[in-house]
C-alpha positions as CSV (number, residue, x, y, z in Angstrom):
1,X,-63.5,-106.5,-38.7
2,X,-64.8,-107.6,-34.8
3,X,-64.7,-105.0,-32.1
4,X,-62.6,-105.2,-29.5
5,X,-60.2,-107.5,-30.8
6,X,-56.3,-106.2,-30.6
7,X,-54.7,-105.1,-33.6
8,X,-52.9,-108.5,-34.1
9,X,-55.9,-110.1,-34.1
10,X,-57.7,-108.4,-36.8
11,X,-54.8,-108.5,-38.8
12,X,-54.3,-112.3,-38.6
13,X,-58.3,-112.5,-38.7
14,X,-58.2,-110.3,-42.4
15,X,-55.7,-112.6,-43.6
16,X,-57.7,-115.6,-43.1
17,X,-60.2,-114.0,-44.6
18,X,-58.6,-112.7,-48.0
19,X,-57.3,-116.4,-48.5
20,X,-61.4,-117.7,-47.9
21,X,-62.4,-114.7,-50.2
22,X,-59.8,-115.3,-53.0
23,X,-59.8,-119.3,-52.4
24,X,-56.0,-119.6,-51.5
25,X,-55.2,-117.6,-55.0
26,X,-54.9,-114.4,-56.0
27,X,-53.1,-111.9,-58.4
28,X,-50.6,-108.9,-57.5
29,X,-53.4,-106.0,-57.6
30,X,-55.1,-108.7,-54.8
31,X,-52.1,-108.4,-52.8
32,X,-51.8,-104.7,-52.8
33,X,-55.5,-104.1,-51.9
34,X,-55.1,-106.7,-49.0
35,X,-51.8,-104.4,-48.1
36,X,-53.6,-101.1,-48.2
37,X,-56.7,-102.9,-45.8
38,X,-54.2,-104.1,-43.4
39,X,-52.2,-101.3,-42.8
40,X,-56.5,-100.0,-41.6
41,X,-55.4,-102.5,-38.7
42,X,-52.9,-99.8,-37.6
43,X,-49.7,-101.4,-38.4
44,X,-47.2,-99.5,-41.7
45,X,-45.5,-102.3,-43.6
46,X,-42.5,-101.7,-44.7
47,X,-40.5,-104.4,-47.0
48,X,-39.6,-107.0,-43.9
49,X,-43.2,-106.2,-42.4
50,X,-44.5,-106.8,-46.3
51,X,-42.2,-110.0,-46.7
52,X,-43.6,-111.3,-43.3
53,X,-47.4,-110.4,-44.4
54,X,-47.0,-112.7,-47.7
55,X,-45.7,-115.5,-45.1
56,X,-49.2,-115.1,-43.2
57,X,-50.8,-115.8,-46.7
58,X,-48.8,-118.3,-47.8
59,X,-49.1,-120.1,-44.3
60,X,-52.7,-119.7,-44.5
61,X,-52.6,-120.4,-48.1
62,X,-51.1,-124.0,-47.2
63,X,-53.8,-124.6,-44.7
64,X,-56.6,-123.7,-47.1
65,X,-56.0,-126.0,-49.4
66,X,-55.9,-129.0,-46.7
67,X,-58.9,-128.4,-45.6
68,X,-62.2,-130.4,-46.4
69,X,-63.6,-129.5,-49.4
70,X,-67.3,-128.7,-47.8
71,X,-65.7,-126.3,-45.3
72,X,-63.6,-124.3,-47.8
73,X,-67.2,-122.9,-48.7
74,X,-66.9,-118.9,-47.4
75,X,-70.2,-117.7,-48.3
76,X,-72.7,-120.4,-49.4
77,X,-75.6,-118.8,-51.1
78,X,-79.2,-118.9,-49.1
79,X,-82.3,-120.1,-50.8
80,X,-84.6,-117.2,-51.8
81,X,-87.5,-117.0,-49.4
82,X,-91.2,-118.3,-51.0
83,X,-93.1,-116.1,-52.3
């Protein structure tokens, strides 16, 4: 997570960020373990603050899959130095 950013921020920056990491799907045991790392952000969920979480996912979910294909690329893999 980036220091110094405000609670909000990291939050809405870890969403982004599960959706690059589980390219835009993910299963039920995903969405708990994003739950648990949120709440790390300081904020408690309860069911409305859960139900609004899922609509940051799915929002970002939406956007994910309209982006360029090349970009959608969250950790490409570097070359292996020579030897």
């Amino acid at each position: 997570m980036a220091v110094g950013k405000n609670p909000m921020e990291k939050l809405l920056a870890l969403a982004a960020e599960f959706v690059m990491k589980q390219q835009g799907t993910w299963a039920h045991e995903d969405w708990e373990s994003f739950v648990a790392a949120a709440e790390k952000t300081g904020y408690s969920f309860d069911d409305e603050g859960k139900r609004n979480l899922g609509n940051i996912l799915e929002a970002l979910k939406f956007f994910y899959f309209q982006m360029p294909a090349e970009v959608k690329v969250s950790n490409p893999k570097k070359k292996a130095a020579a030897r």
